[in-house]
N, C-alpha and C positions, 0 to 999 in steps of 0.2 A: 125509360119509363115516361109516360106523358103526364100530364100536371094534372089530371084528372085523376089518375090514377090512385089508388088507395095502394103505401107501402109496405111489402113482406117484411116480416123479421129480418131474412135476409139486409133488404134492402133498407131498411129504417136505421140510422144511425143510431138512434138512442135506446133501440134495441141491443144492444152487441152483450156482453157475458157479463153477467153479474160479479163486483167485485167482490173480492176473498171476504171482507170484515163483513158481509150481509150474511153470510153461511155461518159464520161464528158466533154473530151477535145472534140474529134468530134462532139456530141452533142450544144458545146457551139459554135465551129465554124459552127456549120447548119443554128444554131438558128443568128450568126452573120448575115453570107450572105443571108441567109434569109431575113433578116431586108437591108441588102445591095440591094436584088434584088427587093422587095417592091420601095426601093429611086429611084433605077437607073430606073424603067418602071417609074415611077409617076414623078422622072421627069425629063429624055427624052422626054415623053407627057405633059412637061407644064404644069401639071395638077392644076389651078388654085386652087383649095380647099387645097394642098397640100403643094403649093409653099406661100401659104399665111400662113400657120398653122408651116412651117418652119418659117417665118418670113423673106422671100425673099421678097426686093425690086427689080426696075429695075435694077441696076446693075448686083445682082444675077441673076436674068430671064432673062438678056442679054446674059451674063455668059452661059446658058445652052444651049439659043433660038441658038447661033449662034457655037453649039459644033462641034467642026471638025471631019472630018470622022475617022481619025485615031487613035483619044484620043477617040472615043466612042466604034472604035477594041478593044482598051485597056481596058475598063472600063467593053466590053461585055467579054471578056475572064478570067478579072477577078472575076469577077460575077459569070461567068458560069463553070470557075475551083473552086470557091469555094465552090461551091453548090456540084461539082461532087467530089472535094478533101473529103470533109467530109464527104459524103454517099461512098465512097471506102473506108474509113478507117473505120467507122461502121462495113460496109461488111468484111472488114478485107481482103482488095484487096491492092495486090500489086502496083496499081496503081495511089493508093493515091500518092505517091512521086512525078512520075514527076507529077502530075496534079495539088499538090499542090506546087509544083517548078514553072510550070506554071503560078498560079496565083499570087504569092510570088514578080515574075518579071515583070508580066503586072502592079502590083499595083507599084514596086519600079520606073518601066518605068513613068506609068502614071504622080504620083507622080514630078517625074525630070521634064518633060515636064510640066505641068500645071504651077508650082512653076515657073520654069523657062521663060517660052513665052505664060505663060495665067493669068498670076498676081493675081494668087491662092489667096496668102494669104491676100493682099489689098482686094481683092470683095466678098468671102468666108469666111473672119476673121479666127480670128486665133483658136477660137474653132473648126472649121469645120477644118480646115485644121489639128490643133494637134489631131482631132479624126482619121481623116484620115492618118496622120501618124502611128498611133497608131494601124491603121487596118492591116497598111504595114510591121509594128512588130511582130502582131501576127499571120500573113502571113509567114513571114520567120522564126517565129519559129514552126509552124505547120509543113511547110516542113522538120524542124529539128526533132521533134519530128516523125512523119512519118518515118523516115528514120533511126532514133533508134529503133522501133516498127518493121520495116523492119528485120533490125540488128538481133532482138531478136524472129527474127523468128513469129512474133504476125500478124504482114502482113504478106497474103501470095499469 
């Protein structure tokens, strides 16, 4: 190959096969927000069969019926960076990072605001909320791991 040359996958060392924990970790975050973007449509749509099988009363159905426009920006970018975070890092696309940065801060945003001026954790209890802290963890360390992957030349 001459040094001119622009190198094939083939020929690109830092090309070679994705390692096994990149399929698992993005995998596992697909499979999350997946299960995230199912909640957020069924219920933003109230979807009574849904919100009852959760085991929402009025106060939760209140809770959603009257969500603000701007906590539902939050929750649609999170949703929707997390969906795109994990299929770029599959793809082994550099753009997993910020996408998953992204998502990482709608959810930590979200999160501060609900908690703070929506009384999250009184009307959602503390299971829904410690899950959803917990989605917010492994949000920002997706973006970290991402951006090790990056580092190491896996994303590209």
């Amino acid at each position: 190959m001459s040094e001119d040359a622009v190198p094939t996958a083939v020929e690109d060392p830092r090309r070679g096969r994705a390692p096994w924990h990149l399929w698992v970790v993005g995998l596992f975050m697909l499979a999350l927000y997946i299960g995230g973007a199912r909640d957020y449509a069924l219920t933003l749509t109230l979807n009574p069969g849904y919100l009852a099988a959760q085991g929402y009363a009025e106060p939760q159905i209140g809770y959603f019926a009257d969500y603000p426009f701007g906590l539902g920006v939050l929750w649609t970018l999170n949703i929707a960076g997390g969906l795109a975070s994990a299929a770029a890092s599959l793809l082994r696309s550099r753009r997993a990072v910020p996408l998953a940065l992204t998502t990482a801060l709608a959810q930590l945003v979200l999160l501060i605001l609900t908690f703070a001026f929506r009384d999250r954790w009184d009307i959602l209890g503390p299971s829904m909320s410690l899950f959803d802290i917990g989605v917010g963890v492994l949000s920002l360390a997706f973006w970290w791991y991402c951006r090790v992957m990056l580092n190491r030349t896996v994303l590209r």
